[in-house]
N, C-alpha and C positions, 0 to 999 in steps of 0.2 A: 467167619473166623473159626479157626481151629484151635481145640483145645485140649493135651494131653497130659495127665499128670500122671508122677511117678513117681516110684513108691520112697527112692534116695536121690542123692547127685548124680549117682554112677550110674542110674538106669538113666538120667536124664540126659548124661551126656553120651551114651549108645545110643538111644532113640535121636537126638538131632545129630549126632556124626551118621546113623542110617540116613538121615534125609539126605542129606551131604553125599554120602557116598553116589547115591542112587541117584541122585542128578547130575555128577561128574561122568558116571559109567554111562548117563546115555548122552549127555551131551558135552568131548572131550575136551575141549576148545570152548568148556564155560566160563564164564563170568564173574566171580564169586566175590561179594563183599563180607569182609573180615571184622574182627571185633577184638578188642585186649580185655585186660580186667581178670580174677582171681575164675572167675564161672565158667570161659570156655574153654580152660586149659587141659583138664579132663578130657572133652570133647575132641581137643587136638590130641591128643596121647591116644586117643581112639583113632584118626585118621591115620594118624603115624602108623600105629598095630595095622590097620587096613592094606596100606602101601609097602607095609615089608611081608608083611602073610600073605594078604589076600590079592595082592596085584592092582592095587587102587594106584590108576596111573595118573597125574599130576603132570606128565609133563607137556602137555598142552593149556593146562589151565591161567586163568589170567586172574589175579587178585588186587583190588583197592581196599584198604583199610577206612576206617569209619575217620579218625581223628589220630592228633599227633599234639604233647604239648607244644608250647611255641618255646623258644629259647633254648629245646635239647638236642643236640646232634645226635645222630641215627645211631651213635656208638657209643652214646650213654646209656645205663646199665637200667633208667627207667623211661628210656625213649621207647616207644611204640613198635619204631623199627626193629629195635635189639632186643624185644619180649618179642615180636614174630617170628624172627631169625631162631632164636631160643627155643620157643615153646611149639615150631611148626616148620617151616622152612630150611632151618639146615637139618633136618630128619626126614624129608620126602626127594622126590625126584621133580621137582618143581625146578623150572628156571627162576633163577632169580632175576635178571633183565623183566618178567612177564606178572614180579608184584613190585605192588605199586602201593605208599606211604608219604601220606604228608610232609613236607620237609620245615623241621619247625627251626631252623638253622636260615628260612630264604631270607637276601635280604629284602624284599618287598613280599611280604606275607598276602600282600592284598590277590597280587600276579600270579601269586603258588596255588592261591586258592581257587582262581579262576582257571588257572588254566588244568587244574585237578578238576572241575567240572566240563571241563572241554575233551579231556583225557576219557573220562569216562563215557560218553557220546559218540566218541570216533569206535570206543572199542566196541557199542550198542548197546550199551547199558546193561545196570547187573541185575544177572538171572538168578541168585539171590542172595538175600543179603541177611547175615547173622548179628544179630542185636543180644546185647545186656539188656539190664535195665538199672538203674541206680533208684536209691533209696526214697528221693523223689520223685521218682516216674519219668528221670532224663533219658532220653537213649542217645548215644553218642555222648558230644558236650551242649546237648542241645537242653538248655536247662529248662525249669519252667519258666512260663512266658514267652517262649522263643517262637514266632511265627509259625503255621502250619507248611506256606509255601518259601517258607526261607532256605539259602543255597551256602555249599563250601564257603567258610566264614570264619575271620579270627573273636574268639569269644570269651565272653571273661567267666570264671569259675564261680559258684556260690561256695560261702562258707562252709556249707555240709558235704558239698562235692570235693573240696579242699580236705577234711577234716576225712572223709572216705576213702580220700587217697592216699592219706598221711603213712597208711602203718607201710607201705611202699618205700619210703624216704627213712631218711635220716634222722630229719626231724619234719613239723610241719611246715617249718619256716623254710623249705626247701624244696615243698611242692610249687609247681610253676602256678602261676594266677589267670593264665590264660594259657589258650588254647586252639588248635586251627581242627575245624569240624566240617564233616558234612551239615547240611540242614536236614528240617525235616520233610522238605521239601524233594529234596535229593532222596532220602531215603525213601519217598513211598512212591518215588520212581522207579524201584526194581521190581522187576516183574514176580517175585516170590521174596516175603518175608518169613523169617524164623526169628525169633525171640525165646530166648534159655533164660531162665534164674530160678535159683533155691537158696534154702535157707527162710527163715520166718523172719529176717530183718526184710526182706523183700515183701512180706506178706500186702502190706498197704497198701504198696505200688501198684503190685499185679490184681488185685480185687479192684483199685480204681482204675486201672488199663482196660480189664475185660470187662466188667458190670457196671464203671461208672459212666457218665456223663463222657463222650469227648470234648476236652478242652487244652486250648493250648499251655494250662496250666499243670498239666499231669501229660507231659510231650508222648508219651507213650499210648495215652488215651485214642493219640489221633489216629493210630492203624486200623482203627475200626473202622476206618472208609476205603480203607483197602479191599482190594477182593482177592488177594491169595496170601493169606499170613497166618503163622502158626504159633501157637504159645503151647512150648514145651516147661516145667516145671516141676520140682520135685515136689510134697505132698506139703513141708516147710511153706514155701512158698505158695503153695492153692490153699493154707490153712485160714484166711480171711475170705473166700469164695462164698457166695450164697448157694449158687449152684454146684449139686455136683458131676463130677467128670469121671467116665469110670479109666482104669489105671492100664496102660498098655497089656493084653497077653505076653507080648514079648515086642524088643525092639525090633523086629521087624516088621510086627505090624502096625509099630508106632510111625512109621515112615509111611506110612501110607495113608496118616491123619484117622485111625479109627475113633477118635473120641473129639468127639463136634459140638460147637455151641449155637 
């Protein structure tokens, strides 16, 4: 496991848009799993910058998203699909035919989700896959308690995951209560993981992800039996760490994992 911490947000989301970059530029026709939520938007704002300066080409790339609520159609304004479209997608030269987003509108949710794990298999699986982490230590909607080897799945929200997505909505009473998710199963199927969070409301999370215990009570704990996964973080978020990580020289030697655990 790798381990980089940085010094704000913004150095955090250079250092994982490097990785990103630098696996697109060698392999064009990658794989790439996506993630929503307030933490990698930054990071998209930085691929964006990539693809109009530096010639970061996207249009071979192929993208599936982590999760979708269930009940919102792709053109509600707090659907998954419409925060991609938004915050990455309509500002690159990405096809759009070539991403791919849960449809939380199917009317057999069960079928969307399976054949979402079949999708992703024909394409050969993602080469790597960008993770949050919530407050709990879920990634994805894969709350605690949720299986190690569980798959694409309609899943019901915890109260705190609800209450974390609220300030998105209207009100709370307007967050959906379920949700259609990869598992976590799915997820430590990609051949490379990244994981980004800052902020000190993370702090818990990421100290019981990297130093505690894996359990499938802290979902995020389980990457530790991965062998290619990176926990990018700003200094907020490593500030419950026992150990420490020394802080990127610069983003581009943060792509390259200099700071290891």
């Amino acid at each position: 496991m790798k381990v980089i911490v940085c010094k704000d947000s913004d150095e955090m989301s250079r250092a994982a848009a490097q990785i990103f970059a630098q696996r697109i530029r060698k392999k064009p026709n990658i794989v790439l799993g996506l993630a929503t939520g307030g933490t990698p938007v930054k990071m998209y704002k930085e691929l964006i910058r990539m693809c109009k300066e530096e010639n970061l080409d996207f249009s071979k790339v192929i993208t599936y998203n982590l999760d979708e609520y269930l009940g919102l159609s792709g053109d509600h304004d707090q659907s998954y699909r419409y925060f991609m479209n938004e915050n990455l997608f309509n500002h690159i030269n990405i096809n759009k035919a070539n991403t791919h987003v849960l449809n939380g509108k199917a009317k057999d949710p069960a079928a969307e989700c399976k054949a979402y794990e079949e999708a992703i298999k024909k394409a050969g699986g993602i080469d790597i896959q960008l993770l949050g982490i919530g407050g709990n230590g879920h990634i994805a909607f894969n709350e605690p308690g949720s299986p190690k080897n569980s798959r694409t799945r309609i899943v019901d929200l915890t109260e705190k995951t609800i209450q974390d997505n609220a300030r998105f909505f209207a009100s709370v009473n307007d967050v959906p209560k379920q949700a259609l998710s990869m598992g976590n199963g799915t997820i430590l199927e990609a051949k490379e993981i990244v994981l980004i969070a800052d902020k000190a409301s993370k702090a818990d999370a990421i100290a019981k992800s990297i130093e505690g215990p894996a359990t499938e009570q802290v979902p995020a704990s389980l990457l530790q039996s991965h062998k290619n996964v990176t926990f990018v973080v700003d200094k907020d978020a490593a500030s419950k760490l026992k150990k420490k990580y020394e802080a990127p020289k610069a983003a581009k030697a943060a792509s390259k994992g200099c700071c290891c655990c």
